[in-house]
N, C-alpha and C positions, 0 to 999 in steps of 0.2 A: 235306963236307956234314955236319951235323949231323944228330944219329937222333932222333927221336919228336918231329918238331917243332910246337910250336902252331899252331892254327888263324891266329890272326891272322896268320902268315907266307905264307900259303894267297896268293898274287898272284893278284891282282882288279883289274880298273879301280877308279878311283879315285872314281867315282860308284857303285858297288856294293855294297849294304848287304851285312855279313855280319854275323847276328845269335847269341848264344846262344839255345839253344831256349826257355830260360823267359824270359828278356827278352820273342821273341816271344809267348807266352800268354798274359806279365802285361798286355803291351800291347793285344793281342784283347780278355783280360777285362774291361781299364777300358774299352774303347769298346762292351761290352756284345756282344759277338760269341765265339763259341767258342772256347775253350784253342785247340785244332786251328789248323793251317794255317788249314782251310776243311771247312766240316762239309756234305756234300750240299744243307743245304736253304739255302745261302747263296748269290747273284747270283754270285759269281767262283769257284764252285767248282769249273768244267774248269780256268781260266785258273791257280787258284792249286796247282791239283795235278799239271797239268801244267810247274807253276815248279819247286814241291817236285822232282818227279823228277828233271826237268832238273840242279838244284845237286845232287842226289844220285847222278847220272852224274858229274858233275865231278868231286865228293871221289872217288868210287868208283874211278874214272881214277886218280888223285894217290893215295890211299890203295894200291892194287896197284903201282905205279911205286915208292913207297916202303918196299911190304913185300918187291921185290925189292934196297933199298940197305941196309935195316936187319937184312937177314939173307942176307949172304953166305955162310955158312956151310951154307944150305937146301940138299937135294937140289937137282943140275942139272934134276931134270923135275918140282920145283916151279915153282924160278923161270920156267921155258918157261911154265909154264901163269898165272904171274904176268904174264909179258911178256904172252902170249896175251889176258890179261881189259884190260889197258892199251889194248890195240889197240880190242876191242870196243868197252870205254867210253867212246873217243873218236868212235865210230860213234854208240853213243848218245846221245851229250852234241850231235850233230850232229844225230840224227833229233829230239830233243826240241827244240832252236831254230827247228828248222822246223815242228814242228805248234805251238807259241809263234805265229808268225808264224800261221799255219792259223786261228789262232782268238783275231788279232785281241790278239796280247800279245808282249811280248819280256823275253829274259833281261833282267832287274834291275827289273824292274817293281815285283816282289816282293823283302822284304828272302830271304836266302838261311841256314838253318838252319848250325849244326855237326855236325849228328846224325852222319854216317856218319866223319865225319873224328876225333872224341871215340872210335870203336872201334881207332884206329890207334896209341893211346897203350898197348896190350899189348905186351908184351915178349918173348910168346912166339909163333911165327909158329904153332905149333897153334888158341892162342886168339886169333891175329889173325884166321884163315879162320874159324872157330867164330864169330865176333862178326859181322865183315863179309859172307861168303858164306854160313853158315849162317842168320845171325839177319836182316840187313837185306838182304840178297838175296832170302833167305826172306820177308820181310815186301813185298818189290814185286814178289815173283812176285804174291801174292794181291792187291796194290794194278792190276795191270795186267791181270790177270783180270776185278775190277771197271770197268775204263778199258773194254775189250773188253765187255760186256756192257752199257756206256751206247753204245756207236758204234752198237752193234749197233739199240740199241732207237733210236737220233737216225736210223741208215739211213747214216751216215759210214763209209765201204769205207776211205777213206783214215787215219783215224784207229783204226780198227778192225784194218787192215793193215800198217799201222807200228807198233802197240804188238803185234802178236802176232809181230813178225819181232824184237823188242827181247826178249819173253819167252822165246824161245826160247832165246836166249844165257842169259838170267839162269838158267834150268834149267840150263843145263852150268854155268855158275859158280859154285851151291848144290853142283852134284854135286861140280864138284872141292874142294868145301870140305870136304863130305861126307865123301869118300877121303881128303884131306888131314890133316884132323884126327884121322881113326883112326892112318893110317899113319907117322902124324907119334910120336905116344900109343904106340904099339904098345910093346907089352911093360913100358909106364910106368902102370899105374894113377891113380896120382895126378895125373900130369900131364893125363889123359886126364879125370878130375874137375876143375882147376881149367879146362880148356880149356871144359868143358861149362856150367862156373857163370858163365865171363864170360858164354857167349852165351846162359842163363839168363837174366843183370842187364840181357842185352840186348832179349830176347824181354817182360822183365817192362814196362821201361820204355817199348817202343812198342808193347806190348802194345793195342788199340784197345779202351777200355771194359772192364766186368769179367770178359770172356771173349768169345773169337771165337767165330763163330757159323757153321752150316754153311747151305749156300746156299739150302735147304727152310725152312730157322729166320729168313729174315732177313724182316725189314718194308718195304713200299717207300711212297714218301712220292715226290710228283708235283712237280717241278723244271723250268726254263724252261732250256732248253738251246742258243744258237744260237739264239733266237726259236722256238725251237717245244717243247711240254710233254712232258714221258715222264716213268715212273715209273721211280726209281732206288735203288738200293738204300739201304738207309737206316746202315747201318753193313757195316764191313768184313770178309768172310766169310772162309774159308783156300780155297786154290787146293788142295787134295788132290788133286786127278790129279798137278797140275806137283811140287807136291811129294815125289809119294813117286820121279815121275822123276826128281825129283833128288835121289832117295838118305835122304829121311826114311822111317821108320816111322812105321806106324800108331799103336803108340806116342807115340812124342813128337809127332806131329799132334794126337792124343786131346787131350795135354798143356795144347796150344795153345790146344783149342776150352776147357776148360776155366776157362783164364783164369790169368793172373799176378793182376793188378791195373789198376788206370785209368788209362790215357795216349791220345797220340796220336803219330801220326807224319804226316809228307807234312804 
């Protein structure tokens, strides 16, 4: 098999958009609609965000599956914890076809981003875990935090209960990124700084707006959900309980709230 292979080799049905992320933006921008996926105050924005995570279980799957072929050489009780997130993500990629179904949508509806599978192109499996389970794992803990807090307010147990059984895992998979990356770095300085700077370019680039914002600080703006109205948060906040369970400091959370620069992700 071949190591660090491109997205386009990613097998899909053959009716299955799989786009680059700025493709998708530029395409949103000409129709007059958000960079983003799907920004809160737009008609498809459970349907498109629960697409987003969906294709980001799959690469996420395929992405761990591949960081156990492209570094045989890793501790025996990485790769196990490699195998281990493989497994998960194939749970996920399963629970998320189903609340698809839930609410009235299916995989391929939506074209499907590169985001998570473009972190897989590291070469070193300290900044592979740094990119993929520190930074985009990181980023859907707090994306499903948010998912969690509109069920709640729509009154959906089922939706509500299936992404907090989905978050649970993604916390142990941040954490073993967490451990991974130190213990990987350990005694390497350097190594331990470029590992920190991919998931940096990582954190910068799906960084949400000019700085994440904590859950006191956020705006909500009033959105049609399933036929019935709730207010919902109006941008993307950080999960800080889940995260420092999964091994971040207060520190680099601060970091977060603070802000890289403008993008989106999901």
């Amino acid at each position: 098999m071949e190591r660090m292979i491109p997205v386009d080799k990613l097998a899909r049905p053959e009716d299955h958009i799989l786009l680059p992320a700025n493709r998708t933006r530029n395409a949103r921008s000409e129709q007059g609609l958000s960079p983003g996926n799907a920004m809160p105050y737009e008609d498809d924005f459970l349907k498109s965000r629960m697409h987003g995570i969906c294709g980001g279980e799959f690469q996420a799957m395929e992405a761990a599956g591949r960081t156990l072929y492209d570094f045989p050489d890793a501790p025996w009780e990485f790769q196990l914890d490699m195998a281990r997130q493989v497994w998960d993500e194939s749970r996920h990629a399963e629970i998320y076809m189903k609340l698809l179904e839930y609410v009235g949508s299916y995989y391929g509806e939506f074209p499907e981003g590169e985001v998570l599978w473009s972190c897989t192109q590291a070469d070193d499996p300290a900044a592979r875990v740094a990119g993929i389970n520190r930074g985009l794992e990181g980023l859907a803990c707090d994306v499903f935090e948010q998912l969690i807090r509109i069920a709640q307010k729509m009154g959906d147990a089922i939706i509500e209960r299936s992404v907090d059984y989905v978050l649970a895992d993604e916390i142990t998979h941040v954490r073993m990124g967490s451990q991974w990356m130190r213990k990987l770095t350990e005694g390497d300085p350097a190594r331990y700084k470029r590992a920190q700077e991919f998931q940096d370019r990582i954190d910068e680039l799906f960084n949400f707006g000019p700085g994440r914002k904590r859950i006191e600080d956020v705006g909500h703006i009033k959105q049609r959900v399933n036929e019935k109205e709730i207010e919902i948060d109006a941008s993307l906040t950080i999960a800080r309980e889940a995260r420092l369970l999964a091994g971040f400091t207060e520190e680099e959370i601060d970091r977060l709230v603070k802000g890289f620069g403008k993008s989106s992700a999901y």
